[in-house]
C-alpha positions in Angstrom: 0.0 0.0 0.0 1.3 3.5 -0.8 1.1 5.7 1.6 0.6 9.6 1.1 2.9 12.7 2.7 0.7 15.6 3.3 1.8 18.7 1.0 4.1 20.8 3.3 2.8 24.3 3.5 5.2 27.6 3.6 3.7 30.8 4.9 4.7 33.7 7.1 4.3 33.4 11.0 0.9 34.1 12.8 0.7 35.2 16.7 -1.6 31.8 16.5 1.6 29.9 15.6 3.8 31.1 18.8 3.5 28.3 20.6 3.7 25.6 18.9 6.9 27.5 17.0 8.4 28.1 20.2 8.1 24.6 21.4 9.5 23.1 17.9 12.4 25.7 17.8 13.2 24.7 21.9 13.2 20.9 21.2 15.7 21.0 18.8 17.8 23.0 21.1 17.4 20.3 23.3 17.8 17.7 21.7 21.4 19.4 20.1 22.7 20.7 23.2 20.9 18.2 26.0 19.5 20.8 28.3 17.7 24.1 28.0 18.6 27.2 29.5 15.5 29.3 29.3 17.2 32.5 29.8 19.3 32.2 26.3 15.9 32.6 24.2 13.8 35.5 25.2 12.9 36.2 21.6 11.0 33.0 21.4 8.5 34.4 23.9 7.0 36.9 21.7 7.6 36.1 18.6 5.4 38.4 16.5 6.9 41.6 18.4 10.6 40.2 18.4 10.8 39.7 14.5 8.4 42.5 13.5 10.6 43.7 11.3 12.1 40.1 10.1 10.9 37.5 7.7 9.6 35.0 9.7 8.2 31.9 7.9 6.6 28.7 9.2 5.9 24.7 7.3 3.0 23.2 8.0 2.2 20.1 7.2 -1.2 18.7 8.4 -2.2 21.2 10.2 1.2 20.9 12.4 4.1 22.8 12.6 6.9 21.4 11.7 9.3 23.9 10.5 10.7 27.6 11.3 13.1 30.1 9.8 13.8 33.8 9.8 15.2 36.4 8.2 16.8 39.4 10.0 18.2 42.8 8.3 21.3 43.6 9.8 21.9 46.0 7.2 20.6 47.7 3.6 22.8 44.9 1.6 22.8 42.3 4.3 20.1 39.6 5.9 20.8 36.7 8.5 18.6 33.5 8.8 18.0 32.1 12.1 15.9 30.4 14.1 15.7 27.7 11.5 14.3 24.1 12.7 12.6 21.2 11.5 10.7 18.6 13.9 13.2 15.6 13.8 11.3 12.9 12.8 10.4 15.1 9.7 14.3 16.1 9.1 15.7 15.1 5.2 12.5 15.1 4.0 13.3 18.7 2.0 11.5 21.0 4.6 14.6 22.8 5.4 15.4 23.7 1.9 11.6 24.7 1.3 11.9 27.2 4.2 15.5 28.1 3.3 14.7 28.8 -0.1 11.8 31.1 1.0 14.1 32.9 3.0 16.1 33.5 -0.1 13.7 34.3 -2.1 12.5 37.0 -0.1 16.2 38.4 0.5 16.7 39.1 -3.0 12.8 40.8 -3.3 13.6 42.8 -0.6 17.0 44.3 -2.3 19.7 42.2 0.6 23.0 41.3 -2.0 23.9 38.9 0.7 22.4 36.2 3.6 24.6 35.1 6.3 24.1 32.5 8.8 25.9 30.9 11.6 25.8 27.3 13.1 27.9 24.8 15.8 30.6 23.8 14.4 29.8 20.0 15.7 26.5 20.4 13.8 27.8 18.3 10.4 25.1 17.6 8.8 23.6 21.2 9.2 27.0 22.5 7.9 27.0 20.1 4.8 23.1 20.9 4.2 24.1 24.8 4.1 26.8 23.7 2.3 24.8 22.0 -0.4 22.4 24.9 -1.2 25.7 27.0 -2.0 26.3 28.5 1.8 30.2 29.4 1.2 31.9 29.4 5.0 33.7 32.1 5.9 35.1 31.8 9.4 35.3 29.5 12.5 34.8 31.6 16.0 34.4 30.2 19.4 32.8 27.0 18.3 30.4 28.6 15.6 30.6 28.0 11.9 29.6 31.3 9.8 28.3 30.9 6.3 27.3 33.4 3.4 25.7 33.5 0.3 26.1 35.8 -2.4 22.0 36.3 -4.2 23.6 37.9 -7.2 25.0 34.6 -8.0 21.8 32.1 -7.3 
């Protein structure tokens, strides 16, 4: 019997979405670091008001959330995406590029040249997935990876 993935939906972030983001974006901290510190995140407790004036994009699939990213100015040429998750049992399955691509795609409407990004530097297979959508790395720093992409070349 074949069985049938429910089409993954990519749309921007709703107040209505806060907790259910918040809880995806926490678990994968957990689950990558093995404990929580709830005082590093403060941003994940108002979403909406934290990333007003960020891209902030959801997947749903099913009616459940099970994807985040964002997309911050930090200047008139240049954007950084963070806060980007997918649930884990739902990782590989092309979520993370949907969202990622998003984010792209809305760098280059909005005018950025340029998306950077940073990750752990034990985090390989987020580092080859960056990587593989054409994230060059540009530095190593105190156990972070940092990456950029250049939209006049994609």
């Amino acid at each position: 019997m074949i069985q049938r993935r429910e089409a993954i939906t990519i749309r921007p972030f709703q107040p209505a979405d806060q907790a259910e983001a918040k809880a995806l974006i926490l678990a994968g901290l957990v689950e990558h670091w093995g404990f929580l510190d709830p005082t590093l995140n403060p941003d994940l407790d108002d979403i909406a008001s934290h990333y007003a004036e960020a891209t902030f994009v959801i997947a749903r699939q099913g009616g459940r959330l099970v994807g985040t990213g964002a997309l911050v100015p930090r200047s008139t040429a240049q954007a950084e995406i963070v806060r980007m998750s997918v649930a884990k049992e739902l990782r590989r399955q092309g979520i993370g590029r949907l969202l990622l691509h998003r984010l792209c795609l809305s760098a280059q409407a909005q005018g950025f040249q340029q998306v950077i990004l940073e990750t752990t530097d034990t985090w390989h297979g987020v580092i080859r997935f960056y990587q593989q959508f054409g994230f060059q790395l540009t530095h190593y720093h105190a156990g972070d990876v940092y990456f950029a992409l250049e939209l006049a070349d994609q």
